[in-house]
N, C-alpha and C positions, 0 to 999 in steps of 0.2 A: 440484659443490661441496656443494649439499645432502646429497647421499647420502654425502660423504666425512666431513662432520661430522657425522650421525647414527651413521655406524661408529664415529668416535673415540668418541662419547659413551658408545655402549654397551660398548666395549671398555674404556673408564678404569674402568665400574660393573661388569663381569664381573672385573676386574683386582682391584677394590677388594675386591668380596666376598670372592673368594677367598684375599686376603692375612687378613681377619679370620677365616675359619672354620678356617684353620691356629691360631692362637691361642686356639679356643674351646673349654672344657673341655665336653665331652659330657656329658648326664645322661640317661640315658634316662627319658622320660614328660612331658621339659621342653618346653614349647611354643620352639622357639627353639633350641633348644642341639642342632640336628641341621643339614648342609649344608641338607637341605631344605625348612625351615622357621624360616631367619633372619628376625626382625624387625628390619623398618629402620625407624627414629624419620619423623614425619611431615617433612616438608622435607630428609631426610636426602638424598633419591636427584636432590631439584634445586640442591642446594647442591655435593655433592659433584662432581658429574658435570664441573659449571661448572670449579670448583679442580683440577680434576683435567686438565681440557686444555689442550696443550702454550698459548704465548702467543700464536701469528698463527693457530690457530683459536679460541681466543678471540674477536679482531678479528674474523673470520669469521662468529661465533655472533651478535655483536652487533649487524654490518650485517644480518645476514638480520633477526632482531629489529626491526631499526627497518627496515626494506623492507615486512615485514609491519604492523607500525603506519601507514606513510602508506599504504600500499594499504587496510586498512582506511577510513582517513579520509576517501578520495576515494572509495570507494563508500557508504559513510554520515557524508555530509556532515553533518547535523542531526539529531543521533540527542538533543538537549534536548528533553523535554517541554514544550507551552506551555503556560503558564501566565494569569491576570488580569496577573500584573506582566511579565509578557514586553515585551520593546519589540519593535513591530510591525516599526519598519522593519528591525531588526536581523534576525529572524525572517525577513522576505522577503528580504534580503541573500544570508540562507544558504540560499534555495530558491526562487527569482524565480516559482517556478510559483504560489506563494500569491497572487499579485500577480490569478488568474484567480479565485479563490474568494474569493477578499474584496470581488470585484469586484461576486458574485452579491451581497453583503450592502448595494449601494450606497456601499463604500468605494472611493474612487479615490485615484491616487498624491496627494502634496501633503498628506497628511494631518498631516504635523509628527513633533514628537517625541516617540509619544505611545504607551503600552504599551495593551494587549490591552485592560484594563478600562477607561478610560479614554474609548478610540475606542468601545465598548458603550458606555457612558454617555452619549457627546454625539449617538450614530446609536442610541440605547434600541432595544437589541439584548442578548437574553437575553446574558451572559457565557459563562455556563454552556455555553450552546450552540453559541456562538462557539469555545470552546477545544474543545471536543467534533470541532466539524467539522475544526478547523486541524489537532489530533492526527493524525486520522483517515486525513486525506489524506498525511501525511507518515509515520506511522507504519502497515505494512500489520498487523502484530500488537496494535495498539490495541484495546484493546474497555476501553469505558469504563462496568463495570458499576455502580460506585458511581454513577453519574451520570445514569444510566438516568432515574432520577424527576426529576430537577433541570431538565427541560425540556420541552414538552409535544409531542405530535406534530402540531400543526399548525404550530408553528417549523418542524419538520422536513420535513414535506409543502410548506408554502411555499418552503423553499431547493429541495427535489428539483424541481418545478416549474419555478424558476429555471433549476436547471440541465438542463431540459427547454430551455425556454425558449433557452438559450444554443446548445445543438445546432442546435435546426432555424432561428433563425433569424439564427447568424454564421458557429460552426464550420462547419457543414457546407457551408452556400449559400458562404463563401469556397474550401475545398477543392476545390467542384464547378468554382467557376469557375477555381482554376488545371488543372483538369483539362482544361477548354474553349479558356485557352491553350493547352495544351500541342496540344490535337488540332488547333487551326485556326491553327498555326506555320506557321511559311514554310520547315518543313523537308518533303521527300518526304513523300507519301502514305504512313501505319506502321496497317496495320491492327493493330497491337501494343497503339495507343494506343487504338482503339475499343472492344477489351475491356478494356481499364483503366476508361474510360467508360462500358459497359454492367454492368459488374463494379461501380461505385460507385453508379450509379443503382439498380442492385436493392437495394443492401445500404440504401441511402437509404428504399427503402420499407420495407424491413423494420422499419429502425430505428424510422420513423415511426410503426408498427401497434405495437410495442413499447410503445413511448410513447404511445400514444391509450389502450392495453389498462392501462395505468397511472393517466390522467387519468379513463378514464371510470370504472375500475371499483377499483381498488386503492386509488387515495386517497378517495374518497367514502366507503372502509369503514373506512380508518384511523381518518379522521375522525370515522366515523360509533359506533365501538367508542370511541372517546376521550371523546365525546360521553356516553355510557351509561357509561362506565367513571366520570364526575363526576356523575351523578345516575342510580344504580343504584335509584331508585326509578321512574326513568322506564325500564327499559334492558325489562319485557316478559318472556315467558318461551319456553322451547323455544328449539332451536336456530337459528342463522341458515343460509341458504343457503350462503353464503362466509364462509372463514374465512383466516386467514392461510396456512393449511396450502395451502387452492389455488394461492395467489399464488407459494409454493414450487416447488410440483409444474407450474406453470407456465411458471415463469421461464426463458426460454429466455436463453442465454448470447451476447448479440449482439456481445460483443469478439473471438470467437473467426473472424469474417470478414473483420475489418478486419486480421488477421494473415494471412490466403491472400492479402488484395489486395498487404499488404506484398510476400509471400513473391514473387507474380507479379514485381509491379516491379523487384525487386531480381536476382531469377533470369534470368527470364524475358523480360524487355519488350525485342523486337530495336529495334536501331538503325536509322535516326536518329532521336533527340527530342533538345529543349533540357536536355542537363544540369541545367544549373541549375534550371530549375523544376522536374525530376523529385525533385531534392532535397527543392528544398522541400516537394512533395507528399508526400513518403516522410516527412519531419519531421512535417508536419501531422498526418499519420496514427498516428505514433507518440503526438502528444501526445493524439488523441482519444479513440486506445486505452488510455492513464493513465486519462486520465480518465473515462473508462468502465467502467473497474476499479473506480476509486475509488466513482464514483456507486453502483457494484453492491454493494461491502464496506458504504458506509454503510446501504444498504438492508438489507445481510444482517447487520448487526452491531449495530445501533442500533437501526430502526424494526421489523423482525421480533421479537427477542426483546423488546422493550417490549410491541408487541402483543400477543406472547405472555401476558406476563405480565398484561397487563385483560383478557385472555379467560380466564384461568383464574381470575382473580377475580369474574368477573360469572357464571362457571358455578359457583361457591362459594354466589354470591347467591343463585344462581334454587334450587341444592336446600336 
């Protein structure tokens, strides 16, 4: 049906042309006034095309048109910027996942009827940085460079902490244990499921040295640059040891395993296991790996280039 009505469309606009360049007087040196170099007025070639098709592909053109709008919609459900006047619940309504990141901020359900600035105000919680993070996570092309300075990096290093914090000790320690279901079921012995097992415990240490290589040494420097960057009379001269550029060239990408463990289970994991719980395993992991994306963009998009920027201004200072 597509293909049938992109032929109409172009045949009514090859039809049309050619009905006018029988009627155009030729001038030679005219921009226009030759078959090969008609101008069509702006809007002419999507109004005309439209008027020009018979009536039931019309109807045709229309449904596709609105098939393509609601498939948009259900793939980007919330594509509103938040704002201070946003209403919160409204906002988690249309993306329940927020419900986990607002959680890091000490907001829990029950909070009323109360917009973005509002709930900052009675839990004295930068705003700023509040709309910064909600954007963030709902929007993957966010970068919120006007807002850069509007918040400080220890807001920021305290929520990434949090969301340290949330991995090792709900996400992951629940995962593991539906994973411990699943192996000590009452179904047949599946050595299928002790590499699902062995497969998640390593990527668990991994994840965890990731995360220590962050607490011990990347945020002490964020902080420690933010620190000098607000009293550039104490910030010292010559270069530091580390720099943000390290933390770059280091950063290994640890969402990229939690997609082979998917890929196994899904592919691969012979039978018997309890359905059910492999689901919900395969979900869990789906939403770790979000949010492990997310945690990764905010780092690459917000606390990186900030940093950037006091490191080039305290290397302004020192010459």
């Amino acid at each position: 049906m597509q293909v049938k009505i992109k032929a109409v469309l172009l045949q009514s606009l090859n039809d049309s042309v050619a009905q006018q360049v029988e009627h155009i007087p030729f001038k030679d040196g005219v921009l226009g006034s030759s078959p090969s170099g008609i101008t069509i007025q702006p809007g002419f070639r999507r109004v005309f095309c439209f008027k020009h098709l018979p009536p039931r592909y019309r109807l045709y053109f229309l449904i596709y048109l609105c098939r393509i709008r609601l498939a948009f919609k259900k793939t980007f459900p919330y594509m509103k910027t938040i704002g201070t006047n946003t209403n919160l619940a409204e906002a988690i309504m249309q993306n329940h996942n927020l419900l986990r990141v607002i959680g890091r901020f000490d907001i829990q359900p029950g909070f009323g009827d109360v917009t973005v600035g509002e709930i900052c105000h009675k839990k004295d919680i930068d705003p700023v940085f509040m709309v910064v993070i909600l954007n963030s996570f709902l929007d993957e092309s966010y970068f919120p460079a006007h807002d850069l300075t509007g918040f400080s990096l220890k807001q920021l290093v305290r929520y990434l902490q949090k969301t340290h914090d949330y991995y090792l000790n709900h996400q992951i320690p629940y995962i593991q244990e539906l994973i411990d279901r699943l192996c000590s079921g009452r179904q047949p012995e599946n050595p299928g499921l002790k590499v699902v097992n062995k497969f998640f415990a390593a990527y668990c240490r991994e994840l965890k040295e990731h995360i220590s290589r962050e607490e011990k040494v990347t945020f002490p420097y964020v902080l420690d640059i933010e620190s000098r960057f607000n009293h550039p009379e104490n910030a010292g001269s010559g270069s530091p040891d580390y720099t943000i550029y390290h933390y770059e060239s280091e950063h290994d990408n640890v969402e990229e395993k939690l997609y082979d463990l998917k890929n196994i289970m899904i592919k691969y994991l012979p039978q018997p296991f309890d359905f059910d719980l492999v689901n919900r395993i395969i979900a869990e992991l789906y939403w770790l790996e979000k949010d492990l994306n997310e945690h990764a963009r905010i780092e690459d998009k917000i606390m990186i280039p900030k940093v950037r920027m006091m490191e080039a201004a305290l290397r302004l200072h020192r010459n």
